[in-house]
MARDREN-930511 format. One record per residue (C-alpha): residue number from 1; x, y, z; residue in three letters. Coordinates in nm, 2 decimals, always signed. Example, Ala and Ser with C-alpha at 12.3 -4.5 7.8 and 13.67 -1.06 7.14 Angstrom:
// MARDREN-930511
PT 1 +1.23 -0.45 +0.78 ala
PT 2 +1.37 -0.11 +0.71 ser
// end
This chain:
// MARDREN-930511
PT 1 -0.51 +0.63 -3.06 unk
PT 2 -0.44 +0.85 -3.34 unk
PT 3 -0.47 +0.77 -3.73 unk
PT 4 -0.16 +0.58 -3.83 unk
PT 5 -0.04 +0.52 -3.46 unk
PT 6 +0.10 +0.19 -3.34 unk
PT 7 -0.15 +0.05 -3.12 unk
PT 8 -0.02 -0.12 -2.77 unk
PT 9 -0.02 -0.50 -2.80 unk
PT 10 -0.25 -0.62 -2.48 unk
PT 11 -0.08 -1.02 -2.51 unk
PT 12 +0.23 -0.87 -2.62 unk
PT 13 +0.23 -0.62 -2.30 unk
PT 14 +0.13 -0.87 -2.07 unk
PT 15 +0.37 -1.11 -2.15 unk
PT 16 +0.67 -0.88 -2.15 unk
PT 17 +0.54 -0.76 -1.81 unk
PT 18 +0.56 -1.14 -1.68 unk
PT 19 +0.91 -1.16 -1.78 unk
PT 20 +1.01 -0.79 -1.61 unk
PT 21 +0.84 -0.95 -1.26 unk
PT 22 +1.04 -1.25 -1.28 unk
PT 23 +1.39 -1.07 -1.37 unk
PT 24 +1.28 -0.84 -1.01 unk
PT 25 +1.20 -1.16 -0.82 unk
PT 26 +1.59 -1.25 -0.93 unk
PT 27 +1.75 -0.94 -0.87 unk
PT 28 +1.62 -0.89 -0.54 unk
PT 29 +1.67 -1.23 -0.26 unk
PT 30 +1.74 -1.03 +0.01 unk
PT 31 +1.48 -0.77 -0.07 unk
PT 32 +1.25 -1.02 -0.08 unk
PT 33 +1.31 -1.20 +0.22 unk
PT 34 +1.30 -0.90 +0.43 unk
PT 35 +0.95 -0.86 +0.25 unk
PT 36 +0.88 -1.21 +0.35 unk
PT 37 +0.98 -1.10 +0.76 unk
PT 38 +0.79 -0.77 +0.73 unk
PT 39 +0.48 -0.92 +0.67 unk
PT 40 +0.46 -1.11 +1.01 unk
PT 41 +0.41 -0.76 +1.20 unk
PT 42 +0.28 -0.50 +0.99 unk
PT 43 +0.04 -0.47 +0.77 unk
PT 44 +0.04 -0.52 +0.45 unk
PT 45 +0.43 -0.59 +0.50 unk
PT 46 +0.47 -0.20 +0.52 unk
PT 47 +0.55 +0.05 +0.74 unk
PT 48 +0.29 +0.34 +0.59 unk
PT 49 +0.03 +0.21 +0.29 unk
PT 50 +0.15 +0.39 +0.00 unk
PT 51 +0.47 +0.15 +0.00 unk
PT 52 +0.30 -0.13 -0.16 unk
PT 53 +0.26 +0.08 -0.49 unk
PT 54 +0.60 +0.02 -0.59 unk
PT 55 +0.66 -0.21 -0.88 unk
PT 56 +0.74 -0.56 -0.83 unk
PT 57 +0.55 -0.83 -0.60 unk
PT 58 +0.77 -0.69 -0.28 unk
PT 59 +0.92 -0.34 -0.24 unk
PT 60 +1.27 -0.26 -0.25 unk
PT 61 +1.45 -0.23 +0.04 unk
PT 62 +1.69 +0.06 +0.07 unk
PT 63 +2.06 -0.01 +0.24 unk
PT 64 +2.19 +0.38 +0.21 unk
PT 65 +2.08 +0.64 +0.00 unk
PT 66 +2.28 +0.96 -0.12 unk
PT 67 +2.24 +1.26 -0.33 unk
PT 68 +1.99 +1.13 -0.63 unk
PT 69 +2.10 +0.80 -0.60 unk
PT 70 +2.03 +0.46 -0.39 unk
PT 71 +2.15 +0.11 -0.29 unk
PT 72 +1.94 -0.14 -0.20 unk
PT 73 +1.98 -0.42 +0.01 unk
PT 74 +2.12 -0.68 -0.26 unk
PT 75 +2.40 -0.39 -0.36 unk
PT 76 +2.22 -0.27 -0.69 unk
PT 77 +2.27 +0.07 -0.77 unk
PT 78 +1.94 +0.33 -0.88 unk
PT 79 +1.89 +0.66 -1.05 unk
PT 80 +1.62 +0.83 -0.77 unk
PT 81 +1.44 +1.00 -0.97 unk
PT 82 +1.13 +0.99 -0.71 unk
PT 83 +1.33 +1.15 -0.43 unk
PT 84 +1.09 +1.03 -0.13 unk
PT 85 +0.79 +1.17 -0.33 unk
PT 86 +0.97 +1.55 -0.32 unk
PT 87 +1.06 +1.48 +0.04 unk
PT 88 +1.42 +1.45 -0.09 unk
PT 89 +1.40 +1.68 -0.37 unk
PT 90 +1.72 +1.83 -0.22 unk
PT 91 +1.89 +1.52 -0.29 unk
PT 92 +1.94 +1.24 -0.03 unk
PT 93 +2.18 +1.29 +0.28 unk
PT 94 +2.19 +1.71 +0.22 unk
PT 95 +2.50 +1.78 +0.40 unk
PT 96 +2.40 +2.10 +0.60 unk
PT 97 +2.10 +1.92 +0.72 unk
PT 98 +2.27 +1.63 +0.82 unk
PT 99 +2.51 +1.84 +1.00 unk
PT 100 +2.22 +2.04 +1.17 unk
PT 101 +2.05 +1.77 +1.27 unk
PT 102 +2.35 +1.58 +1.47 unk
PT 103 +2.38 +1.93 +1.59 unk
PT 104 +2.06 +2.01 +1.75 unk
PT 105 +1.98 +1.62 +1.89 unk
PT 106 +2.29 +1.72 +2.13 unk
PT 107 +2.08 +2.03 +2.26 unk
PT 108 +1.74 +1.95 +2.31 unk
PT 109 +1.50 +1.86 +2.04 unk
PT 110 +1.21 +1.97 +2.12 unk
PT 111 +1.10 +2.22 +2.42 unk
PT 112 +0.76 +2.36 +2.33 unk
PT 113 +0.96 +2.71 +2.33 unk
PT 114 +1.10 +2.87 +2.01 unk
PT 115 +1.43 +2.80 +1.89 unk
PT 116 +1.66 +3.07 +1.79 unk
PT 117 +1.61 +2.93 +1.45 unk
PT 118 +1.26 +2.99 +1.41 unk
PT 119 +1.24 +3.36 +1.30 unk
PT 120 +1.51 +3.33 +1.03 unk
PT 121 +1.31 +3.03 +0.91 unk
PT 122 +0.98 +3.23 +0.90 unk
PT 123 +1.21 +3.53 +0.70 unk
PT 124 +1.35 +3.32 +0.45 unk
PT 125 +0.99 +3.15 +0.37 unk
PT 126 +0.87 +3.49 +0.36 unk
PT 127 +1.11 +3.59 +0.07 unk
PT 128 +1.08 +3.35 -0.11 unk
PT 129 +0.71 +3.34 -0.13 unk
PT 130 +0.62 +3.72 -0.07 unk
PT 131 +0.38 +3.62 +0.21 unk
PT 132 +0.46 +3.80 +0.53 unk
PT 133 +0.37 +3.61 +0.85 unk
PT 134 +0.38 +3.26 +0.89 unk
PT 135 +0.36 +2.90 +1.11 unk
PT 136 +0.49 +2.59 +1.14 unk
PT 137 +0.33 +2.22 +1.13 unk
PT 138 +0.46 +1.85 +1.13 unk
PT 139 +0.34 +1.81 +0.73 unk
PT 140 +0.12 +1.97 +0.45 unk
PT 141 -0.21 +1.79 +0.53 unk
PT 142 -0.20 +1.90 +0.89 unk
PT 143 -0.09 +2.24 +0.74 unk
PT 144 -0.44 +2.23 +0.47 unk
PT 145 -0.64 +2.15 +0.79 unk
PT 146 -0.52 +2.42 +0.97 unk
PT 147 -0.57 +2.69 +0.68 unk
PT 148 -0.92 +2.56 +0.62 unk
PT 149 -1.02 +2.63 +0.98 unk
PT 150 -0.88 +2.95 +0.95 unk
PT 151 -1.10 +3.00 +0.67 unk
PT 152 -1.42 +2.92 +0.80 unk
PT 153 -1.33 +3.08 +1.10 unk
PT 154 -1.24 +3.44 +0.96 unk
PT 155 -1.57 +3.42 +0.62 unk
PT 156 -1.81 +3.23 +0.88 unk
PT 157 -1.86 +3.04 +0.58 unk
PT 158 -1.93 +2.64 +0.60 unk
PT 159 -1.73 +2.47 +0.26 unk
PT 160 -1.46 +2.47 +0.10 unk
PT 161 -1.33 +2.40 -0.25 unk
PT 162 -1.09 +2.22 -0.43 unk
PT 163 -1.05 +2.11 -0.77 unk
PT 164 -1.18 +1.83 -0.89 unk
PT 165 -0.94 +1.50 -0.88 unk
PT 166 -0.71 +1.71 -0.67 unk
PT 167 -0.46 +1.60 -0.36 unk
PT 168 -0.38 +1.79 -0.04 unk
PT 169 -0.30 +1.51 +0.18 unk
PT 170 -0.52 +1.31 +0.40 unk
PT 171 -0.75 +1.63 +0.44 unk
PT 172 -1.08 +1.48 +0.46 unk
PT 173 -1.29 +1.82 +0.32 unk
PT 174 -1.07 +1.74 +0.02 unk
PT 175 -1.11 +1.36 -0.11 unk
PT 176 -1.37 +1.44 -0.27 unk
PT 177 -1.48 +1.47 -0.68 unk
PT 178 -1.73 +1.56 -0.97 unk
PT 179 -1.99 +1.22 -1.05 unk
PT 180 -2.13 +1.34 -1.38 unk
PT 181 -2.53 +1.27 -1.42 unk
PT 182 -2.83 +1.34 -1.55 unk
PT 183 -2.95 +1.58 -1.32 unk
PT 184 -2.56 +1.75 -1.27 unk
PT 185 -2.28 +1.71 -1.10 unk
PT 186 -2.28 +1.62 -0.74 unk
PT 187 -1.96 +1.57 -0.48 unk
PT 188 -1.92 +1.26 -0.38 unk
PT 189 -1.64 +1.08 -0.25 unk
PT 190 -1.33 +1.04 -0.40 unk
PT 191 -1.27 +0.67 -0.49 unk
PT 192 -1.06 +0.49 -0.28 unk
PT 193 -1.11 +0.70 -0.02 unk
PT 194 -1.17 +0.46 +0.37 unk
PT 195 -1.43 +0.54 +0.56 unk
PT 196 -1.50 +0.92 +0.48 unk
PT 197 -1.54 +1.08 +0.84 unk
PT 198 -1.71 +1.40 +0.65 unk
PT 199 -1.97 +1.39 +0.39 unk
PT 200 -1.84 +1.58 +0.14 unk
PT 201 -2.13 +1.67 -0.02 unk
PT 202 -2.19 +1.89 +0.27 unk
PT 203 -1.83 +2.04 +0.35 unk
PT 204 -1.70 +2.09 +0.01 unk
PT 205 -1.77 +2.23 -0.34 unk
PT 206 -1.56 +2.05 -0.66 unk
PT 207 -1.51 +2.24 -0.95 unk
PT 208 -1.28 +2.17 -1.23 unk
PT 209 -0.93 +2.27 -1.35 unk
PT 210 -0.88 +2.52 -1.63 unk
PT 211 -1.27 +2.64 -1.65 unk
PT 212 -1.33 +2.95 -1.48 unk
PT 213 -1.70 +2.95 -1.54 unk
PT 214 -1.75 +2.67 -1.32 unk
PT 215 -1.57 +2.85 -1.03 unk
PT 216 -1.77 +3.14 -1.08 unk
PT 217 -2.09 +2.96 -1.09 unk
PT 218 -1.98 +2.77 -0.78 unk
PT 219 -1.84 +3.04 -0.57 unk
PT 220 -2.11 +3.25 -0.64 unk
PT 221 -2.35 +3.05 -0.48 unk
PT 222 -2.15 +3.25 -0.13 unk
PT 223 -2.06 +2.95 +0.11 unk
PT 224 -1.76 +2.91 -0.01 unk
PT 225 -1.47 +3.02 +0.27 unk
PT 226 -1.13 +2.95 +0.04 unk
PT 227 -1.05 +2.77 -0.22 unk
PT 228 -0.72 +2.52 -0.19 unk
PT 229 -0.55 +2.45 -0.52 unk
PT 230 -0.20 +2.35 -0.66 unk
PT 231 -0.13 +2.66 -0.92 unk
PT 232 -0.06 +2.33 -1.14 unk
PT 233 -0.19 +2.02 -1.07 unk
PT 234 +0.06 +1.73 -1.01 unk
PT 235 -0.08 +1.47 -0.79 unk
PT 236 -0.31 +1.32 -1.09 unk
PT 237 -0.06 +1.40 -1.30 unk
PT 238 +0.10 +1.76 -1.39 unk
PT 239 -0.21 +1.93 -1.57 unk
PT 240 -0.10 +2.27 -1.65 unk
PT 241 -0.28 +2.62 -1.63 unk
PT 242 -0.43 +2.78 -1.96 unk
PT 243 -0.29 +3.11 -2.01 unk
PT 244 -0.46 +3.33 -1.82 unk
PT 245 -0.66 +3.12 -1.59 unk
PT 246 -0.45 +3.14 -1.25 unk
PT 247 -0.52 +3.54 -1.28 unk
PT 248 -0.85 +3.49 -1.39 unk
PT 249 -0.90 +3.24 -1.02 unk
PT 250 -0.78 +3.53 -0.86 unk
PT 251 -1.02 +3.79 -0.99 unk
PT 252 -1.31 +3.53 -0.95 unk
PT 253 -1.18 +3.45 -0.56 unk
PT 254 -1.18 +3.80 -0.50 unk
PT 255 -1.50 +3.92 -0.65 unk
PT 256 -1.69 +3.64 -0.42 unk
PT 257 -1.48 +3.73 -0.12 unk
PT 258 -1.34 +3.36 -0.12 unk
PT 259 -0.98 +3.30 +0.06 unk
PT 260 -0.72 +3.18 -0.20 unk
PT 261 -0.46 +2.94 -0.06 unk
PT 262 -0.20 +2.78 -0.31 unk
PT 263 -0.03 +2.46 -0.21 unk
PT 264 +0.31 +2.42 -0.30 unk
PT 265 +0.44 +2.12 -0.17 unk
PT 266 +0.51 +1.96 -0.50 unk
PT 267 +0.46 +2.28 -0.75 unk
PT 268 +0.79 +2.41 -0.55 unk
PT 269 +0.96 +2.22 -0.80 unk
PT 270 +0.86 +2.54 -1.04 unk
PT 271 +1.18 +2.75 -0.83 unk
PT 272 +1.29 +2.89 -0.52 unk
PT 273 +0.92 +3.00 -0.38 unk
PT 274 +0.71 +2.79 -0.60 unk
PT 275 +0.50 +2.85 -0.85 unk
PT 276 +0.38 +3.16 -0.66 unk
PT 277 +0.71 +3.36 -0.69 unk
PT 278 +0.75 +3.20 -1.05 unk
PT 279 +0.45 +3.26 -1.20 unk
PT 280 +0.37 +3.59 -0.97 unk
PT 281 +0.06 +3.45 -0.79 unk
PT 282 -0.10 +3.64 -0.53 unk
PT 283 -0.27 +3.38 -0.33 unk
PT 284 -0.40 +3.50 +0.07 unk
PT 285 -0.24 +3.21 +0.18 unk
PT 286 +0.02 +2.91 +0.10 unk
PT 287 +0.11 +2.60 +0.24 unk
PT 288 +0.44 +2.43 +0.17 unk
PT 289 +0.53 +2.08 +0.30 unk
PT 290 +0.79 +1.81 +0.29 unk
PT 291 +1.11 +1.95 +0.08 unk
PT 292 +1.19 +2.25 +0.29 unk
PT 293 +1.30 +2.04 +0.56 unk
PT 294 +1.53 +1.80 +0.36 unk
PT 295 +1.37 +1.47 +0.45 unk
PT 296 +1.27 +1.58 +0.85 unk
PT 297 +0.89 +1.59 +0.91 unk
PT 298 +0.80 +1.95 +0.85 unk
PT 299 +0.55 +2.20 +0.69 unk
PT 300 +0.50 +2.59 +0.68 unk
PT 301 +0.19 +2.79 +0.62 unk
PT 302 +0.19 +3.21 +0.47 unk
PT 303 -0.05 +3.45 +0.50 unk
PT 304 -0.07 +3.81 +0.39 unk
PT 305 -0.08 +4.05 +0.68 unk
PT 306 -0.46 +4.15 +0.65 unk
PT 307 -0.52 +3.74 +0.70 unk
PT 308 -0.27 +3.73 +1.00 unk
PT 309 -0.40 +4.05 +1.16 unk
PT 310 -0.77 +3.93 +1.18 unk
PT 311 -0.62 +3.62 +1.32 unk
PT 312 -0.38 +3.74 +1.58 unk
PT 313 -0.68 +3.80 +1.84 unk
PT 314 -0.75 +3.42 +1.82 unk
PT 315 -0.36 +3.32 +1.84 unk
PT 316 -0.33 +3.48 +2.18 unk
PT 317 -0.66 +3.34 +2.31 unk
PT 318 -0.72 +3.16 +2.65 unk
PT 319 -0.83 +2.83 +2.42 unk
PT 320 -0.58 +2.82 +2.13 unk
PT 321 -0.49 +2.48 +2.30 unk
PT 322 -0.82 +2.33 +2.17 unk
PT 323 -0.88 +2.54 +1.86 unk
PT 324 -0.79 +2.24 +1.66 unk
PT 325 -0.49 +2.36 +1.51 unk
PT 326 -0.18 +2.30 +1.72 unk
PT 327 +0.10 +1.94 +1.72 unk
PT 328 +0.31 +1.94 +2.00 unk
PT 329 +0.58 +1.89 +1.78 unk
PT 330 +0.54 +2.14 +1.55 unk
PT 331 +0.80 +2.37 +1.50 unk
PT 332 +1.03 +2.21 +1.71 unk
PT 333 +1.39 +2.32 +1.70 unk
PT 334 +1.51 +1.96 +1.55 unk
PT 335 +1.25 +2.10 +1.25 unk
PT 336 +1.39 +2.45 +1.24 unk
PT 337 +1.72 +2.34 +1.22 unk
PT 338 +1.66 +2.12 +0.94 unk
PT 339 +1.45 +2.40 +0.77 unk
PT 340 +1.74 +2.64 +0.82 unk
PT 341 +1.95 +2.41 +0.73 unk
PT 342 +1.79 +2.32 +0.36 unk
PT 343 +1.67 +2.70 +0.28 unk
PT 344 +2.03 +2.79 +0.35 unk
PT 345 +2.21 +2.57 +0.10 unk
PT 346 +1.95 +2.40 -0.10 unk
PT 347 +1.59 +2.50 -0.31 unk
PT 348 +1.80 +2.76 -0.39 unk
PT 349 +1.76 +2.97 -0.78 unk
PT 350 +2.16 +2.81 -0.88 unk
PT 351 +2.01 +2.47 -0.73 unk
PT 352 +1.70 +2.50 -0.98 unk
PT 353 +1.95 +2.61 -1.27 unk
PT 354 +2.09 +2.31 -1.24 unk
PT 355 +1.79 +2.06 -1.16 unk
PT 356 +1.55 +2.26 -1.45 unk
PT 357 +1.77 +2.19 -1.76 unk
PT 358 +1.78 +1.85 -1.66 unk
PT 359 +1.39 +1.81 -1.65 unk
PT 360 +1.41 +1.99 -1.97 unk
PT 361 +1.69 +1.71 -2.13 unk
PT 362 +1.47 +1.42 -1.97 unk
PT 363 +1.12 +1.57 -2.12 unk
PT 364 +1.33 +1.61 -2.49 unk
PT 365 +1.47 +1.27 -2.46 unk
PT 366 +1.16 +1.10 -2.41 unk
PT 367 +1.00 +1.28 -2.64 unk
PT 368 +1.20 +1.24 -2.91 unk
PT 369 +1.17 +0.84 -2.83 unk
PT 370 +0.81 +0.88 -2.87 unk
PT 371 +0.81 +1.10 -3.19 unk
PT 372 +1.05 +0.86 -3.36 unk
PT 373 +0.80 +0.54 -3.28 unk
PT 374 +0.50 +0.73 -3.39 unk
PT 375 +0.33 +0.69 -3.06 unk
PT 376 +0.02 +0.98 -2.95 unk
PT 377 +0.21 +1.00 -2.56 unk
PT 378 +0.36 +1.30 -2.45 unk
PT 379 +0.59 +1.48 -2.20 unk
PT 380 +0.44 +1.70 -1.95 unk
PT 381 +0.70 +1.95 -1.76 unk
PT 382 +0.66 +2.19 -1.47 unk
PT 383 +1.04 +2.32 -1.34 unk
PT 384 +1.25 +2.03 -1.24 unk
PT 385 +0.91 +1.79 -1.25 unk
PT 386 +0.83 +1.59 -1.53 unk
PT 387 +0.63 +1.27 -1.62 unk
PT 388 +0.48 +1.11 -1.95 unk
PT 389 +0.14 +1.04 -2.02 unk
PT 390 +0.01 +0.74 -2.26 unk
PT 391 -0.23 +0.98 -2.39 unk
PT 392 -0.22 +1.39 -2.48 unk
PT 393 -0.17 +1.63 -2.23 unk
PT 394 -0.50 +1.66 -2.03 unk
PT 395 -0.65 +1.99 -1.93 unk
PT 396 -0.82 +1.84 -1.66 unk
PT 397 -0.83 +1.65 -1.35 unk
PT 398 -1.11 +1.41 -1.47 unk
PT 399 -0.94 +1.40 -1.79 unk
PT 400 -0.61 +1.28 -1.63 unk
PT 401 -0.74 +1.03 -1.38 unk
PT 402 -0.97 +0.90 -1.68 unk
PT 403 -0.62 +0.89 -1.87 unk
PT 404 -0.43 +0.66 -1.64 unk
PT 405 -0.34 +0.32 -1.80 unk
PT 406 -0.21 +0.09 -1.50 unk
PT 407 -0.13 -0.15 -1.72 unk
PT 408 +0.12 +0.02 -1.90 unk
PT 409 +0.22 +0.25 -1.58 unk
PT 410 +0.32 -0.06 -1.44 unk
PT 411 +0.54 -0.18 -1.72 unk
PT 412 +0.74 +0.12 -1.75 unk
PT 413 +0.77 +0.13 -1.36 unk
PT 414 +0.92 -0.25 -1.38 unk
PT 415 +1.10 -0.21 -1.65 unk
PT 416 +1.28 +0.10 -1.55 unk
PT 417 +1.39 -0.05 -1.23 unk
PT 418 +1.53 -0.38 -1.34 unk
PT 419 +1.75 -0.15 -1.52 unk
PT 420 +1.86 +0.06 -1.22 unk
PT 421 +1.64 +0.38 -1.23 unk
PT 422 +1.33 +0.45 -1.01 unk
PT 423 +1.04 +0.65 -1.12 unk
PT 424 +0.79 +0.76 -0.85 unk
PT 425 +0.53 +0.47 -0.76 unk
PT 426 +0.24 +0.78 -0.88 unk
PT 427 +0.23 +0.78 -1.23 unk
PT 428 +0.57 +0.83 -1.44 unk
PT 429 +0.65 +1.15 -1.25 unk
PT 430 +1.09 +1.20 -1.24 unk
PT 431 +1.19 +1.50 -0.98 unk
PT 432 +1.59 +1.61 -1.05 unk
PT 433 +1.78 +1.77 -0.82 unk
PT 434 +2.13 +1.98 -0.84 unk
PT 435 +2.31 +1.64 -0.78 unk
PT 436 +2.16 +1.43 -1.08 unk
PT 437 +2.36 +1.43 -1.38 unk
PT 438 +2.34 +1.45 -1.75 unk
PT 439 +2.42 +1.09 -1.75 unk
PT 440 +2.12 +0.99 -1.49 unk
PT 441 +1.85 +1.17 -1.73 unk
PT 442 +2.03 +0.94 -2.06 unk
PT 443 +2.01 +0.62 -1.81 unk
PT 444 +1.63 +0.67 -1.78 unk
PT 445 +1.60 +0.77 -2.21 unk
PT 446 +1.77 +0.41 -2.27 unk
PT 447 +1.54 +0.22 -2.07 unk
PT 448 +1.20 +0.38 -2.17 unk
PT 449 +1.38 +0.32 -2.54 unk
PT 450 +1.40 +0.02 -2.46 unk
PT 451 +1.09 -0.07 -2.30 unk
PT 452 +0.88 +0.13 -2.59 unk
PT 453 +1.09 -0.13 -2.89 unk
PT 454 +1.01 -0.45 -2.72 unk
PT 455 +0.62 -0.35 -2.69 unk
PT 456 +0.61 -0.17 -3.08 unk
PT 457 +0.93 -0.25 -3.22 unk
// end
């Protein structure tokens, strides 16, 4: 807390929080009897885990969704402002996709075989990323796991690195992070993390954001095969780059013959082909996940042409079938035609010229709330991405996840929703797309002005 600053009252906050649960228990009867039914067969009450992180004793259930809106079960209408996590950062219910999809269901959906579709996907990605050569998978973890096996495959080397308090999906090799003791840092499991199958320790090397010494240190100890980063950070929180670091990972990577792969899934919200066209990265390899396929399961990965040469011998062997890198329903044409689909009429640079400037009005707004109360919070941006922190900007992953106050991120969460706007359940991270409006980005000002005078007047 800074000199002067109000300081968060814990009774106060705890109270108003008790109230907030109460008003969602109200709102929400039918929500919360189908919460009550789901419980009997699944677990947890929840089709996939990371639903129970919503706010509120029960998750929302969702009647129709559209554009950057939703209505849930009871008939209350929401700002989206999580869009499926980025899987609908296109907006909900893209037209073309929608469209495609009906389309394709009445020809065959998947085959094994390409789809005429499937070269003009593999075009478009390469324009908009730079990268020449690419392949399909179901998502971005099984994307990472294919990439890293490449990597090993084509250095002979055993690990691989990540940055500390990172996310690439449910990639074992990469749940892993710094412990800080007297004797150094060691990789140990990431907390949280069931039943590590891998001891990372032994497959993987941490280092952390923004401190190219540590990388070189690391990497120069020569078992490193790639190094997977977001060119930003975003799934602890967006943690940007220092000037000049992203060019100084590349020199390092180089030097120490290390591959470079960027993941994009969520820093695609920096324009059309992510923060690698953006920024003008030069990665060997990139992965990009859910958005490109406007809400169907999908992935992609690049790779420059020296990568995809030295693994075209491989590709065409005997025993690609048990290589470990495969799905049978990867780049089926149902996927294709969705990715077509999106790429053609979405994630476009007039799509971003809309979305950006609303980030920007969103990141002003709250800032502007937080200035006027005195508070030591801030805004963090990254293209049409943005989130506040109850703290200043961190410059690292540690630093962020040491950051996170759930007691307050749950509050805002709450509060926001009882008043019709939904921030992602990870954080207080809003995505736009082309189809918010001016008057969804004042909606969410209102109610974090709101929430922030009823805890410090």
């Amino acid at each position: 807390m800074t000199d002067g600053a109000p300081a968060v009252d814990r009774s106060r906050l705890a109270a108003l929080h008790a109230e907030e649960e109460q008003r969602f228990v109200d709102l929400h009867p039918t929500s919360a009897r189908l919460a009550g039914e789901a419980g009997q067969h699944l677990l947890a009450g929840v089709p996939m885990p990371w639903m129970t992180r919503w706010p509120g004793s029960f998750p929302l259930f969702v009647e129709a969704a559209g554009g950057g809106r939703f209505t849930d079960v009871d008939g209350i209408d929401y700002v989206d402002l999580c869009l499926g996590d980025t899987g609908s950062m296109t907006g909900h219910c893209l037209p073309a996709v929608a469209d495609a999809v009906r389309e394709r269901t009445e020809r065959g959906i998947t085959t094994m075989l390409p789809s005429t579709d499937a070269a003009w996907v593999a075009g478009e990605l390469s324009r908009r990323f730079g990268l020449p050569r690419w392949q399909m998978a179901m998502t971005a973890t099984d994307a990472n796991r294919f990439v890293l096996r490449f990597a090993r495959h084509l250095t002979g080397r055993p690990r691989i690195a990540v940055m500390d308090w990172c996310y690439h999906g449910t990639v074992d090799e990469t749940l892993g992070v710094l412990e800080h003791g007297r004797a150094g840092d060691r990789v140990v499991p990431r907390p949280g993390a069931l039943g590590p199958q891998v001891d990372v320790s032994v497959t993987t090397a941490v280092v952390p954001f923004n401190d190219l010494d540590a990388l070189d240190r690391r990497l120069a100890e020569g078992d490193v095969a790639c190094l997977l980063m977001e060119p930003a950070l975003t799934n602890i929180g967006i943690v940007l780059p220092d000037e000049g670091y992203l060019a100084g990972v590349r020199e390092v990577t180089r030097r120490h013959g290390v591959l470079l792969v960027n993941d994009e899934t969520h820093t695609i919200c920096a324009g059309p082909g992510g923060a690698t066209a953006a920024w003008g990265l030069d990665p060997d390899l990139v992965v990009i996940g859910k958005p490109i396929g406007g809400g169907i399961p999908v992935a992609a990965y690049g790779m420059t042409e020296e990568v995809a040469s030295r693994l075209e011998g491989p590709m065409l062997g005997h025993d690609i079938d048990v290589a470990g890198v495969g799905g049978t329903l990867s780049g089926s044409a149902l996927a294709m035609a969705a990715v077509r689909a999106t790429l053609s009429t979405a994630l476009r640079q007039e799509d971003f010229d809309v979305a950006i400037p609303l980030a920007e009005s969103f990141t002003t707004g709250i800032q502007d709330v937080i200035d006027a109360h005195g508070l030591p919070w801030h805004v963090q941006r990254l293209g049409c991405r943005a989130e506040y922190w109850f703290c200043p900007p961190p410059r690292a992953g540690a630093e962020a996840a040491a950051a996170v106050d759930e007691e307050l991120d749950a509050f805002f969460h709450l509060w926001t929703v009882n008043r019709g706007v939904l921030l992602a359940p990870f954080h207080n991270m809003s995505l736009f797309a082309p189809s918010h409006t001016q008057a969804d980005v004042d909606a969410h000002t209102s109610a974090f002005r709101g929430a922030v005078e009823a805890l410090v007047g």
